[in-house]
Every structure is written in C-alpha cells, then in structure tokens.
N, C-alpha and C positions, 0 to 999 in steps of 0.2 A: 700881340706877339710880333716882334721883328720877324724879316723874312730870312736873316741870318741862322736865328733857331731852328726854323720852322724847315727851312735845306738842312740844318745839321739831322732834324729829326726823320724827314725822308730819308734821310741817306743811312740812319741807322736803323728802318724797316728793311730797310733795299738788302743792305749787307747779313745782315740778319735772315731774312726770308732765302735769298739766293746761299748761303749758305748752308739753311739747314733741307732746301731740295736738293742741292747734291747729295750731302752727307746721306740722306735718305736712298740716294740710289747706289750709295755704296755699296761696299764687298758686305759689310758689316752689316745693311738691311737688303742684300740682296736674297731674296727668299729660296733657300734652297727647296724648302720642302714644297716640290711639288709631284713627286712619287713615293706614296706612304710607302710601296715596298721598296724603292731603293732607301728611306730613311731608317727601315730596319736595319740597314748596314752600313749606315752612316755614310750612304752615296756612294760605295766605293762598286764598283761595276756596272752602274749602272747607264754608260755609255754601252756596256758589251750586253747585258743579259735578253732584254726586249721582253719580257718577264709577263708584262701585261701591257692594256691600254696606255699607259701613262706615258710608254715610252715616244710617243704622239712628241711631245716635250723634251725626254732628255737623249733621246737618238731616233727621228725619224726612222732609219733605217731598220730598227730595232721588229719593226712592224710586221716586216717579214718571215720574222721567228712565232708570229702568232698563227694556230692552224684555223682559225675559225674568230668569224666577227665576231667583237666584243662591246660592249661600253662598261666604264669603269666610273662610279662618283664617290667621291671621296672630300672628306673637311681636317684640317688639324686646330690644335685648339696651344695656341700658346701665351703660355705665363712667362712675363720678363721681370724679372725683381732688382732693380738697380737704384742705387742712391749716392750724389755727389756731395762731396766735402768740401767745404770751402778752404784753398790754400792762400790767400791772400788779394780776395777780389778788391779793383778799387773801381770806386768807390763803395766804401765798407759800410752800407746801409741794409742788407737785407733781412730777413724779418722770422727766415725758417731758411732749411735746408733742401727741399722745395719738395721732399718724400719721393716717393718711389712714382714717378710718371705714367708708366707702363698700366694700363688695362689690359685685361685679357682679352685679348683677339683669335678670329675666328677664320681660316685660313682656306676656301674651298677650291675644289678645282673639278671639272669633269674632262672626259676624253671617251673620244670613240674609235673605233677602227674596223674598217670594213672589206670584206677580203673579196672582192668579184669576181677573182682567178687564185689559183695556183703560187703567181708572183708576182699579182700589184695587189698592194693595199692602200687605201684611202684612210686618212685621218681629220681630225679634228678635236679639236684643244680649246677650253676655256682656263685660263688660271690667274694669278696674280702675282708676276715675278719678281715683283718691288714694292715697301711697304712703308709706312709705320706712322704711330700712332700714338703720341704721349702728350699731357698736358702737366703742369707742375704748380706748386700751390702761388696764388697772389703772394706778391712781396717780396719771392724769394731770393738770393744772392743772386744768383745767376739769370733775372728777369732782363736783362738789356739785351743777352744774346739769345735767349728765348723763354716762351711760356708755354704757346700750343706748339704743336707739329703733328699734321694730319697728310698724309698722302699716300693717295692708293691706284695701281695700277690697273687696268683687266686687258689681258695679253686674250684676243680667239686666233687660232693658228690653223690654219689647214696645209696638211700636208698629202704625198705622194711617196710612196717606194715601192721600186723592183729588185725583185732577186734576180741575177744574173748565172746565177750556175751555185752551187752547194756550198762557194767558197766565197762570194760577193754579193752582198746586198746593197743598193745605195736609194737614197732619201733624201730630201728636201722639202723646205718649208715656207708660208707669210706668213709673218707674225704681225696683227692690226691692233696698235696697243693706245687703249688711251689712259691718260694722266692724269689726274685730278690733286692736286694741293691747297691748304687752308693753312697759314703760319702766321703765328701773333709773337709778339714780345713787349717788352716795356720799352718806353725812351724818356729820356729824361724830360720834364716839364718845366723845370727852374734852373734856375745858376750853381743853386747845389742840388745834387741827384736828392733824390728820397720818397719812398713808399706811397707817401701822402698824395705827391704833386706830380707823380708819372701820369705820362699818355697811353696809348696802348695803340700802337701799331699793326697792322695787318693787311698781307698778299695773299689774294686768292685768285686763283686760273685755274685753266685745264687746255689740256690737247689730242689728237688723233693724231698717230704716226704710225709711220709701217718699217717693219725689218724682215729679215727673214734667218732661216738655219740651213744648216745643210749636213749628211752624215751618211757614214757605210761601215758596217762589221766587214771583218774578214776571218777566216775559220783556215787558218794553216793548217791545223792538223782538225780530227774531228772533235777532240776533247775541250780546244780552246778555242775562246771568241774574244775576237778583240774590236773595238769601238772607237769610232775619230768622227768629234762634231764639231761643228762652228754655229755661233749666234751671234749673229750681227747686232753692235751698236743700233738701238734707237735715238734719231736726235726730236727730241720734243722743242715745241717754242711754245712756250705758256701765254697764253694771253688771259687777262681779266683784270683785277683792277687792284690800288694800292690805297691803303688812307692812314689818317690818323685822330683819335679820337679820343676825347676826355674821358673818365673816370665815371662822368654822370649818360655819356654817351652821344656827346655834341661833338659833331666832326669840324675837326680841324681842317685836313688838307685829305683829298680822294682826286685820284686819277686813275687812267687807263695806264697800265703796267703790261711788258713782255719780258719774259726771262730765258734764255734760252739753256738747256741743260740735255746732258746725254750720256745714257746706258753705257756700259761698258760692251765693247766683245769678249766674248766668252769662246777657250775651246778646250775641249775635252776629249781625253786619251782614256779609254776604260779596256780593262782585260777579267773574263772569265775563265777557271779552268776547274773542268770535271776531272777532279783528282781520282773519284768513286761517281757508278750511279748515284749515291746518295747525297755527298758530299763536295762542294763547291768552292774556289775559293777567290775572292773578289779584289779589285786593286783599282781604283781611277785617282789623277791627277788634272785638275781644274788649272788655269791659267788666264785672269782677267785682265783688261786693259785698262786700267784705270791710270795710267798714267799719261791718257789726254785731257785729263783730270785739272788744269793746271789754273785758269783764273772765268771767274764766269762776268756776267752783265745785267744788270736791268737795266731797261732802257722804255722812255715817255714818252708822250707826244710834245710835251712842253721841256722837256732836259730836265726838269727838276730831281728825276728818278737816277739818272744815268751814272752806274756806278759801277765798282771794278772791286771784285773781291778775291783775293790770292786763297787757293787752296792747295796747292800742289800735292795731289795722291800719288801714292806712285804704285804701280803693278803688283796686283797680289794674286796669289796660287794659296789651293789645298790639296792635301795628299789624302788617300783614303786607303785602309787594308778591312778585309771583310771576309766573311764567308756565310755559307747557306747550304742549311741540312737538311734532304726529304727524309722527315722521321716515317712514314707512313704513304701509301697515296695518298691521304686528303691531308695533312699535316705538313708545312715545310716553317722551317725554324732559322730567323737570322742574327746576325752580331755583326759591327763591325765599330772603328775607331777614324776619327780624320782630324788631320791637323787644318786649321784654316786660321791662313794671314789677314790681318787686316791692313786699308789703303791709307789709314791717316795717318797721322804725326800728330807730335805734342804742343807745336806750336800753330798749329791751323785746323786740329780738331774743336768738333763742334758740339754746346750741352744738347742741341738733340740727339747727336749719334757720339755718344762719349766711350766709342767701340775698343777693343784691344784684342790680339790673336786669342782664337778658339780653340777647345778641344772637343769635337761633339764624340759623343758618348749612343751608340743606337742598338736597341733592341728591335724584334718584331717579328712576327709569326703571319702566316696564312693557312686559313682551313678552308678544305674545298668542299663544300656543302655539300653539292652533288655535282651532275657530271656541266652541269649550267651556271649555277650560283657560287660564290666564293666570297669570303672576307679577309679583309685585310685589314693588321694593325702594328701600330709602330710607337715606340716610346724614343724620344732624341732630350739628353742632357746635354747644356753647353757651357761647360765652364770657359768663361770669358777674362783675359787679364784684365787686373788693376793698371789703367792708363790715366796719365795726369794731359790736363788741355789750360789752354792759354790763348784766352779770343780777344782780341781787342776790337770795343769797339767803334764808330764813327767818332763819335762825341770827344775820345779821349780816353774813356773806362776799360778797364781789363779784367775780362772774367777767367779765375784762377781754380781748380779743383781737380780733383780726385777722386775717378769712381771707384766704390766702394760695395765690394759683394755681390758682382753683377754674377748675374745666371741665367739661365733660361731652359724650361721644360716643356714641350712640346713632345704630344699624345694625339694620334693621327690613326682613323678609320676610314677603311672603304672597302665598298660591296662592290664586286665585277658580276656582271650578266653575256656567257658567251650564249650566241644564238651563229 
C-alpha cells in the first residue's frame, strides 16, 4: 500500500474518532440524570430544592437544607431505541441500515453529606456526567464515520457549604474526572470503497482532569428558594494510541495519538415555591456553553495523525416546569416537563450522536421507610426530534441520513440512609 492511502486512511480514523468524542460530550449525551429525585420532575428545581444527598452534584449549596447526614446510592437503567436511514450516502455500498446501536446501560451514582455543625456540611460525589455507548452492525452505510463509540466518564467531587443566616447558603466544589474512549470505524481499503475490502480504524485513550462548581440558594421570602450554580468546563487531553487494521486482523499503521477535547460549562438558575405545606411547584432553566465547541485536533509524534475537524456547536439551554406533592409523611409524589436544545447542526452532526431537541417527560415518587431509610424512584421519557446529518469524510465519501424513531426511557432507583 502507498503511503498516499495509508495518510488518507489515518486521516479518516483521526476525523472520525475526534468527532465522535466530542459529539459524545454533547448536550445531547450530556448525562442529566444524576438526581433520581430531581428526575421525577424532569430537573426542574432542582438547582433550588437540596431534597437529598444528591444535591452534592446539582447545587452544592443545596446541602444546607439537609437536617442530618445522609448517604444516598442510587443506579438508572436506560433504554435508547434509535435507527438511521439512509438519504443518499456516497459511496453507496452498505450492506444494512446498521439497526438500532444503543444497548442498555446502566447509569450509577452515589453521594454522601455530612453535617458536623448547624451550617457546614461536607459532601461527596461519585457519578458519571458524560457518556455513551453504541456499536452498529458490520457493513453498514454509514461505517466510514462510525461503527463503535464507547466513552465513559467518572466525575468524584467533593464539596463544602455554609449557611450564612436563614436567607443565604453558599457552596462549592472539585470535581476529579477521568475520561476514557474506544471509537472504531471503517476506511476504505481499495480505489473503490466496499464491505469486502475495508480496514477498520481505531482510537483509544483516557485522561484525569479537574474542574470544579460552585453554588447558593436564597430564600427571599420563607415560601421560596431559589438556586444559582456554575460547573466549570473540563478540558481533557486524551492520550493513547491510533492504528489501522485488516479485516483478518493484521495491523497496518498504529501510533501514539492525543486529542484534546472539552466539557462544556454549565449554569443553573432553579426556583422552588411552597404554594401549600403539601404542595410545591418547581421551575429551572440550564444554559450550556457549547459554543467553544468549534474545530478539535489530533495530533502524533510523527504528523501523520495531525488533523482538524470543523464541528461548530453552538449554545444550548433547557427549560424545566415541575411540581411536588407531600401526599402523606412518608409519601411525596412528582411530575414535571422540560424542553432540551440540542448543540448540533445538520451539516456537522455526527452517526454517533445523531441528537435532535428533546422533550423529557418525568414521573417519580418517594416513600419514607422510616424515620432513617427512604426510596426513591423516577421514570424519564425522551422524545427526541427527527434530525437529518451530513458527514463527509477524509477520503472524499459523505455519509447522508435520517434518524428515525429516536426515544429514550429511563427508570431510576435509590435508597437514602439518614444517620
């Protein structure tokens, strides 16, 4: 093989791989669920509420509103059912429509919080903020811009809040998160593309990085709480390595690879108001910054890697409205609705993240065992739009489609133990 192919084919792992680690840390797989009871209400207050441990994660500050140490462990379990159409891929060789990618995954998270006074509490956080995980069948249309995509985050946070008087709490956080990715795809192996004669490409790395959060209710009157958080951007640099490899499994071309890619910040405005003792009613609006989103890099020890792939995402927000009923003491009952943007577009989205604006849909209840033990659980549907993508790749090829029936259902339990 000429060494003209053999750059055309690095160059279409490279593009390939670097695009589907961002799309992965998109809006679009950016993992909301990491408070089964804010997902009862489809997130909407849960900057303001501080409800349980969890709030470790989505307002430090929130911590303050708990009377007594807690730890809270909790798992959700989501089902994604999505499948792409082909609108006019070229080169027009593939073999199936590559089925539905998505396995069911398994989403956990724990958190504890420890009250030593009156108004400091200590926290800590395990969770996973950013995800995903699909492989698609051999052969299929859209194998040039991918086949695997695996990456998965684990954020541990520890944090600190005091309450300053009945009307201010504030909080802050590190968040020590490391990265891990595995992406494969096909590339062409002959002068004309086809199923037979592909290679199969693949980058795999990982990283340790640090960010951090920071956050405070404020209670103007005593009825209402309201919630203001920030989370800082993680910027990760992947290191590990890049190759490419035959069909029977003879390696072409492997080297050391870095890609550098980065979280978005995130900040959050949440309001609670006790209309009744019993009755609650919930509101948060999200604001992400994905609009430094704009071209990423790998980059080799030998150049042969070094490439530049145009994403431009631009800034997406979600709205949330909610509420929450104590039917009982041990019983409280939630609902809520949220709209969620997504950061792609149609001409630089990617078949691992083939995302389109959201509507999550959230049930969820908690029963209080006794005056120690508690459960929580939460049902979240997400009707996802019909979004058309258009990748081109290194070689010259353009992968063309249409998702097609995308959803997603996600079913989330957890036990809290106050001590």
């Amino acid at each position: 093989m000429e060494s003209t192919p053999l750059i055309r084919l690095l160059t279409g792992v490279a593009l390939s791989v670097l695009a589907g680690v961002g799309s992965a840390q998109a809006g679009s797989f950016y993992l909301q669920e990491q408070s089964i009871t804010g997902m009862g209400s489809a997130f909407a207050g849960q900057n303001a509420t501080g409800f349980d441990a969890s709030t470790v994660y989505t307002n430090p500050a929130g911590m303050t509103n708990l009377d007594r140490s807690q730890v809270a462990a909790g798992a959700n379990l989501i089902l994604f059912n999505q499948k792409l159409r082909d609108t006019g891929t070229v080169p027009a060789t593939g073999t199936s429509d590559g089925g539905n990618p998505y396995d069911p995954a398994v989403l956990p998270n724990l958190y504890g919080v420890w009250a030593p006074t009156p108004e400091l509490r200590l926290g800590m956080g395990v969770s996973a903020p950013f995800g995903l995980s699909g492989e698609y069948e051999e052969g299929w249309f859209g194998r040039y811009d991918s086949v695997k995509s695996h990456l998965q985050t684990i954020n541990l946070g520890l944090s600190a809040a005091y309450k300053i008087n009945n009307q201010w709490s504030l909080g802050a956080g590190i968040d020590v998160q490391r990265a891990e990715a595995e992406l494969t795809n096909a590339v062409p192996g002959a002068a004309v593309p086809t199923p037979a004669t592909d290679l199969l490409g693949r980058v795999k790395g990982d990283d340790w990085s640090v960010g951090f959060n920071a956050g405070l209710t404020f209670k103007p009157v005593e009825t209402v709480t309201m919630g203001l958080t920030y989370r800082s951007a993680v910027s990760h640099k992947l290191e590990g390595t890049a190759r490419v490899r035959t069909a029977g499994g003879v390696t072409v071309l492997e080297d050391d690879a870095t890609a550098k890619l980065k979280t978005p910040d995130i900040v959050g405005l949440g309001l609670a108001w006790d209309v009744t003792p019993e009755a609650k009613l919930l509101a948060q609006v999200n604001w992400f910054n994905w609009s430094n989103f704009k071209t990423l890099r790998v980059v080799s020890p030998t150049g042969a890697l070094n490439t530049t792939s145009t994403e431009n995402y631009h800034d997406s927000y979600s709205v949330a409205l909610g509420g929450e009923y104590k039917l009982n003491p041990a019983w409280t009952l939630r609902a809520g609705v949220q709209y969620d943007t997504s950061p792609t577009n149609d001409n630089h989205r990617s078949t691992r993240v083939p995302d389109g604006d959201r509507i999550n849909l959230g049930l969820g209840a908690s029963w209080g065992i006794t005056d120690n033990w508690a459960l929580d659980a939460a049902y979240l549907l997400v009707l996802v739009k019909e979004s058309d993508l258009s990748r081109t790749q290194a070689f010259g090829g353009t992968t063309n489609a249409r998702s097609k029936d995308p959803m997603i259902h996600v079913l989330g339990l957890q036990a809290r133990y106050k001590f």
